[in-house]
C-alpha positions in Angstrom: 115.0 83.4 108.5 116.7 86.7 108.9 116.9 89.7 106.9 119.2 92.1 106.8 118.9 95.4 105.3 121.4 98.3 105.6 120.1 101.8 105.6 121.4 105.1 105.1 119.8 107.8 107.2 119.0 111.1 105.5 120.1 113.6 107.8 123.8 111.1 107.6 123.4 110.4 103.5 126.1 112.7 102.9 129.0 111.5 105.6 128.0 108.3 104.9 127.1 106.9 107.9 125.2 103.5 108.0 122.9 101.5 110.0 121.7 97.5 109.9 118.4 97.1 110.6 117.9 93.0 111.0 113.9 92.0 110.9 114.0 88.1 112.1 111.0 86.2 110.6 111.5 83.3 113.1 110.4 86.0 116.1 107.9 87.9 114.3 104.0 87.4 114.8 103.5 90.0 112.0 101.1 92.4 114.3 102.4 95.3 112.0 103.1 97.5 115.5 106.8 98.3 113.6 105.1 99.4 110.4 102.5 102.1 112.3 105.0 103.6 114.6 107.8 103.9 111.8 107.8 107.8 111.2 109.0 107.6 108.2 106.9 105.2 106.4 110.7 102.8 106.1 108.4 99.7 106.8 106.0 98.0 105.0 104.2 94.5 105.1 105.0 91.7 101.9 102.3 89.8 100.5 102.5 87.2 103.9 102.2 90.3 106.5 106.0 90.2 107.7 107.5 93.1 107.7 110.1 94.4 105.1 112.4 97.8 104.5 110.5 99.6 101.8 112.3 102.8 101.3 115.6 102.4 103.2 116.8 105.7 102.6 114.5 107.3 104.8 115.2 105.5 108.0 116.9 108.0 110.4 117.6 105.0 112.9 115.0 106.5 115.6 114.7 102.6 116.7 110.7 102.6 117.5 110.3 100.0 115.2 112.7 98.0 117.6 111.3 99.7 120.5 107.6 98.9 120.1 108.2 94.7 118.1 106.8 92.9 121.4 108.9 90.0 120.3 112.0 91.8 119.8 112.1 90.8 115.9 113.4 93.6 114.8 117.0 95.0 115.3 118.5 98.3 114.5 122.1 99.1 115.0 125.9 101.1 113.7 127.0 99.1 111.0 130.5 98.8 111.6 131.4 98.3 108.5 131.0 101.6 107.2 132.6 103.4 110.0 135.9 100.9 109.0 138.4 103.5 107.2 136.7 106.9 108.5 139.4 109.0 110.2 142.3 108.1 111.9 142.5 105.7 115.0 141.9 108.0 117.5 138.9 109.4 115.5 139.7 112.1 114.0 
């Protein structure tokens, strides 16, 4: 199972700028390593130990959860998505 939660960073809220972070349950041996090196408390364990996005809106996409996950269960990325319509195509 995969779960995909988009976030807004803080320092971005305003332009609007957007990134996926993508936990997958299948890979994850819930050893909470993403949840104590997030450094802004964005992770947090459900009642079955996996790791979930509990405040979102803090995430500044540093990536350590991703970083750290020994089995590479978590994913953070751009969301495309919200860059679509932003400027021109050159950009600007």
């Amino acid at each position: 199972m995969i779960m995909k939660v988009k976030v807004r960073p803080s320092k971005a809220a305003a332009s609007g700028d957007m990134n996926k972070v993508e936990i997958y349950r299948g890979w994850c041996k819930k050893c909470g390593i993403c949840v104590a090196f997030c450094p802004r408390g964005v992770l947090d364990t459900d009642e079955s130990s996996y790791p979930i996005v509990k405040v979102p809106e803090k995430c500044n996409g540093c990536q350590l959860c991703e970083m750290r996950c020994p089995d590479f269960a978590i994913v953070v990325s751009k969301d495309e998505e919200s860059y679509a319509g932003k400027g021109s195509a050159s950009g600007q």
